[in-house]
N, C-alpha and C positions, 0 to 999 in steps of 0.2 A: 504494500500500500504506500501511495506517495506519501512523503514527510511535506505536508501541502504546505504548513508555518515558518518552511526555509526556502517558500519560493512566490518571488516579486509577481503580479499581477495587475492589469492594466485596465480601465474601462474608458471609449472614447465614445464620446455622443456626436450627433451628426452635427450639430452644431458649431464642435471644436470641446466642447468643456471633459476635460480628462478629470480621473480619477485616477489615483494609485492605490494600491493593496495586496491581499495577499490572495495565491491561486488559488482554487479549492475544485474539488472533483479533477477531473483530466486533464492533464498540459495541454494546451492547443489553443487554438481562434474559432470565437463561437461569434455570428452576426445577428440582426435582429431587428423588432421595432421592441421597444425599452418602453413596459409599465411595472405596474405595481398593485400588489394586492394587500390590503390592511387589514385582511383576517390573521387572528391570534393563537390558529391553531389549524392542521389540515393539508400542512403544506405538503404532505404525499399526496394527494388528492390535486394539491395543483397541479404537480409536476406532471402527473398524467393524465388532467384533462386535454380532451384534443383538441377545443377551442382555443388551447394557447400556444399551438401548433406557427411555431414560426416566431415566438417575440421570446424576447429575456426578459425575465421576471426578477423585480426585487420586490422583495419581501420585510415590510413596515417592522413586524416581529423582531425585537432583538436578538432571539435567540433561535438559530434553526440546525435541524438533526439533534436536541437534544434530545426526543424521543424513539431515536433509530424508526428504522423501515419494516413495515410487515408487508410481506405481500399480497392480503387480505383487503388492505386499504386503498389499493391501488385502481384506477376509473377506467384503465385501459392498457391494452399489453406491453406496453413501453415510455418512456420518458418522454412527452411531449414538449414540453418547453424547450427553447435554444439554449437559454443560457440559463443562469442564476447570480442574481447580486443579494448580498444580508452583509450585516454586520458582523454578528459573533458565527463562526460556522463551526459545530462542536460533533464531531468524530466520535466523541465517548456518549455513550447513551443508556440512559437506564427505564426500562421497560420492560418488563417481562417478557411479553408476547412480539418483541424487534427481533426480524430474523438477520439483520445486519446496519451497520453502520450508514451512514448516508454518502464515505468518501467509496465506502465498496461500492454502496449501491451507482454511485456518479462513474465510477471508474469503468464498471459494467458495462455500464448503457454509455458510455464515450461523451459525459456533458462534460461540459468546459464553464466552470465559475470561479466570482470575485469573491475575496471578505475581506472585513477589515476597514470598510471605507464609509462614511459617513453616511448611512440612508437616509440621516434625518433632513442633510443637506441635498440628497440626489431629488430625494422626493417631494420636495417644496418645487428645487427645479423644473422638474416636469411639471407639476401643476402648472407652474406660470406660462410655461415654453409651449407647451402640449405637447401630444406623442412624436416621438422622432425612432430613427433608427441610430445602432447603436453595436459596439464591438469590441468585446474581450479579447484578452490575451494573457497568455501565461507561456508562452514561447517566443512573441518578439515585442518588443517593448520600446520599440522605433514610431511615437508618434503620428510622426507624418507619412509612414508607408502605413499605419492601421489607418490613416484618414484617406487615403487612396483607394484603400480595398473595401472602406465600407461607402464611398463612395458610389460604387456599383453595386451595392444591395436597394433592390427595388422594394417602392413604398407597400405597405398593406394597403392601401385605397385601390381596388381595382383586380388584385390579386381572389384568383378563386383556389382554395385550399380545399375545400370538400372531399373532396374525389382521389384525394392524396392521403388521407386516413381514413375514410371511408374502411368498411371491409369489404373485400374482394370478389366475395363468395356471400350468398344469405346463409341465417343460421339460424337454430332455434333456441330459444328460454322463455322458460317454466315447463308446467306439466302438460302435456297433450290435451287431457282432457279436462283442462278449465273449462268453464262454460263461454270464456269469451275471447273470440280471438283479435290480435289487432296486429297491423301490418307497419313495421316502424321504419323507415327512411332513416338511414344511417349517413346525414350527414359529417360526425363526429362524436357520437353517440356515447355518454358517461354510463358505466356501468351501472350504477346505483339507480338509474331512472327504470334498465329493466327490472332493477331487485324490488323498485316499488310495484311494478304492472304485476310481477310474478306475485307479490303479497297481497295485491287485489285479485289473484283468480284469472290471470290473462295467460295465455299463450301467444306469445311473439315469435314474429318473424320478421326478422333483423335483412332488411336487403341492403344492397350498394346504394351509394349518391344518388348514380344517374340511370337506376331502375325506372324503366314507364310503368305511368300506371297501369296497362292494359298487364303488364307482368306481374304486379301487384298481386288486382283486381282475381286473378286467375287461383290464387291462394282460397278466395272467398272470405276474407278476413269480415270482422264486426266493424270495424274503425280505422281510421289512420293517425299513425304519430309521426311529426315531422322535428326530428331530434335537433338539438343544438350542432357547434360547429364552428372552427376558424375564418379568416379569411371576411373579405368585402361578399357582401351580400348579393348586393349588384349584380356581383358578374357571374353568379350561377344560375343563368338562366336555363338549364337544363330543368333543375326543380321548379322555378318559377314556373311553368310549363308545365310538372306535374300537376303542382298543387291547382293548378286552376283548371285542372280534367280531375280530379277528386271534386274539390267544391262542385262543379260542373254538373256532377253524376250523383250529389247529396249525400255523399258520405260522411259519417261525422270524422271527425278531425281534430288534435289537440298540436301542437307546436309549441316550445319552449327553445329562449334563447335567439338563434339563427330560425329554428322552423319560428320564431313570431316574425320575424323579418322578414323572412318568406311569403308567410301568408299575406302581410302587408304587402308586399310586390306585386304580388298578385293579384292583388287589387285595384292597383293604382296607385296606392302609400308609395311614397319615395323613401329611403334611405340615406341617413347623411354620416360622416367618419364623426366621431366628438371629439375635444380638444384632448379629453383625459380617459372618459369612458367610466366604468362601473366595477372595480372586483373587491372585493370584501364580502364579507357574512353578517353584516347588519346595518345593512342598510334598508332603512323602509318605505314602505309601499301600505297604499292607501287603496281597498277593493271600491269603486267608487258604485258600486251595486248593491251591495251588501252595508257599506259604510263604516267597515272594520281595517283596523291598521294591523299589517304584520311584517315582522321584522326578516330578513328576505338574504337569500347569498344570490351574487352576482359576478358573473362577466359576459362585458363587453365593450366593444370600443366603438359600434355602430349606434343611432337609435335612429327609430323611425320620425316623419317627418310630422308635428303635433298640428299644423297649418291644413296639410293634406285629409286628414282622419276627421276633422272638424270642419271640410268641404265636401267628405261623402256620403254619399247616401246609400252604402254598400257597408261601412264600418263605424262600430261606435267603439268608444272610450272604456274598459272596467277597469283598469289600474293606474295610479300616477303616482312617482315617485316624492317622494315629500322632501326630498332635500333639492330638487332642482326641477319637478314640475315636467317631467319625461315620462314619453308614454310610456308604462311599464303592461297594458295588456288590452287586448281588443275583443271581437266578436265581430260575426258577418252579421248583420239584419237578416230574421228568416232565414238562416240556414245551420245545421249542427258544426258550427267551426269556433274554435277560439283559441287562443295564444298568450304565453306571457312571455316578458321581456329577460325574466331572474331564471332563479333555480328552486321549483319547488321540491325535487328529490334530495335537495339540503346535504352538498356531501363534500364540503363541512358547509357546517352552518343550521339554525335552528328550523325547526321543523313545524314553521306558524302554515307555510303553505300548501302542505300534503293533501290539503281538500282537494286541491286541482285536480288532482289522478280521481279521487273517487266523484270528484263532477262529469271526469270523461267520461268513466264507466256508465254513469248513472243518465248521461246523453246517450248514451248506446242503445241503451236498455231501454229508453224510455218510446 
């Protein structure tokens, strides 16, 4: 295992503004677009969400790996994040149930990260600057050749990631013989969202990104879910496509995350990139139907357009975020479809939203 505490470590932003520190996980150059998450606990759970498929993550928490890795905890088969930036990055870990360190688990999966350097200062930065791209090093430590090469890393605005973690192949989870089956679009799909279908009594069938419906449909599924997911919204018009031959043919439908953005596009709702975006586990959301607040985990760096939704007469309003007034969730008028902006399968993060899943169920059924 690397002795990561005796080796220099480098973080450049597109801007110019450098950071020094120390390496962690794999020697190498890892590129990116550079957010950050201010949840205080879960950080397995980010690493392999597949929404964060392509950016370097710094991490608010002072302290990360001090709980080692289980493989239990994990949203997906591998290390999705580019990079990692934290403060303290702590190798020794006490947990019972860790089946290893966080620099094994790094070294493993080949990630390349910083510690050591000020989040408190990186992460104000960003807020003010907004998202940018962004590039480690823990092998060369030559400024202006790391500003050359991340030079040529292309913006997230525009980029379709889907179909790049996607899985390859459909598959199934739960039991065969639930009573209800539902058909899930595996744009980037967190494991935890089937662990809730399968605790409601579903049977899934997990297809590719760029499955048509008519390949779907052929399953004879109850419903569709239109899972979360990396990447500009926009430019996956392959789904955008599905979804509106589902809506089309009146099937009910739920979307979380990228499938809310989805559904929005298919609409009409436009999609715009935000300056900073959404990731944490408590941030809340206001059900503006019910009239109940609940505390909500989040990513993402898109949201849908609040001018647009409030022009149509195909989509209405049920969520808005209470710290900034973003749509956090919709509905079609007259039809079984609806979407939220967060994460109601809460992994990490509290579990005010779980209603969602037994709403969809219960549009199924009804």
């Amino acid at each position: 295992m690397t002795n990561y505490s005796k080796l220099p470590a480098i973080l450049v932003l597109e801007d110019g503004t450098v950071y020094h520190g120390k390496a962690a996980g794999k020697i190498g150059t890892t590129t990116g677009e550079i957010c950050y998450n201010t949840g205080t606990t879960g950080y397995q759970e980010i690493f392999t969400d597949p929404s964060y498929y392509g950016q370097i993550m710094v991490t608010t928490n002072a302290h990360i790996g001090n709980y080692g890795i289980d493989e239990d905890d994990t949203e997906s088969e591998k290390i999705q994040i580019a990079g990692l930036v934290c403060k303290n990055y702590n190798i020794n870990y006490s947990r019972q149930m860790a089946d290893s360190s966080i620099q094994t688990y790094f070294e493993e999966q080949n990630l390349v990260g910083i510690s050591d350097i000020d989040t408190r200062s990186l992460v104000r930065h960003i807020r003010d600057k907004g998202a940018m791209n962004a590039i480690i090093s823990s092998e060369n430590l030559d400024v202006e050749e790391l500003k050359a090469q991340l030079a040529k890393v292309p913006s997230m605005e525009g980029l379709e990631l889907s179909s790049v973690v996607s899985t390859k192949a459909p598959y199934f989870y739960g039991e065969e013989s639930a009573p209800t089956r539902v058909a899930v679009l595996d744009l980037g799909i967190k494991k935890n969202i089937l662990r809730n279908f399968d605790a409601r009594q579903v049977y899934a069938k997990v297809f590719p990104a760029k499955t048509t419906f008519q390949e779907m449909e052929a399953w004879n599924p109850d419903g569709y879910f239109i899972s979360n997911g990396p990447g500009d919204p926009a430019a996956i018009d392959y789904a955008i496509e599905t979804i509106k031959e589902i809506v089309d043919a009146e099937k009910p439908m739920f979307g979380i995350c990228l499938g809310h953005q989805m559904l929005a596009l298919a609409n009409g709702i436009r999609t715009q990139k935000m300056h900073n975006g959404h990731r944490g586990i408590n941030h809340p959301v206001k059900n503006v139907i019910s009239n109940r607040c609940e505390i909500t985990s989040q990513n993402h760096g898109f949201s849908v357009v609040a001018e647009d939704i409030k022009n149509s007469d195909k989509v209405e309003i049920t969520h808005i975020n209470l710290n900034d007034n973003s749509i956090e969730g919709i509905r079609l008028k007259g039809k079984k479809a609806f979407s939220v902006q967060y994460h109601p399968e809460s992994s990490p993060g509290p579990h005010d939203s779980r209603y969602l899943f037994d709403d969809f169920i219960a549009m199924i059924k009804a």
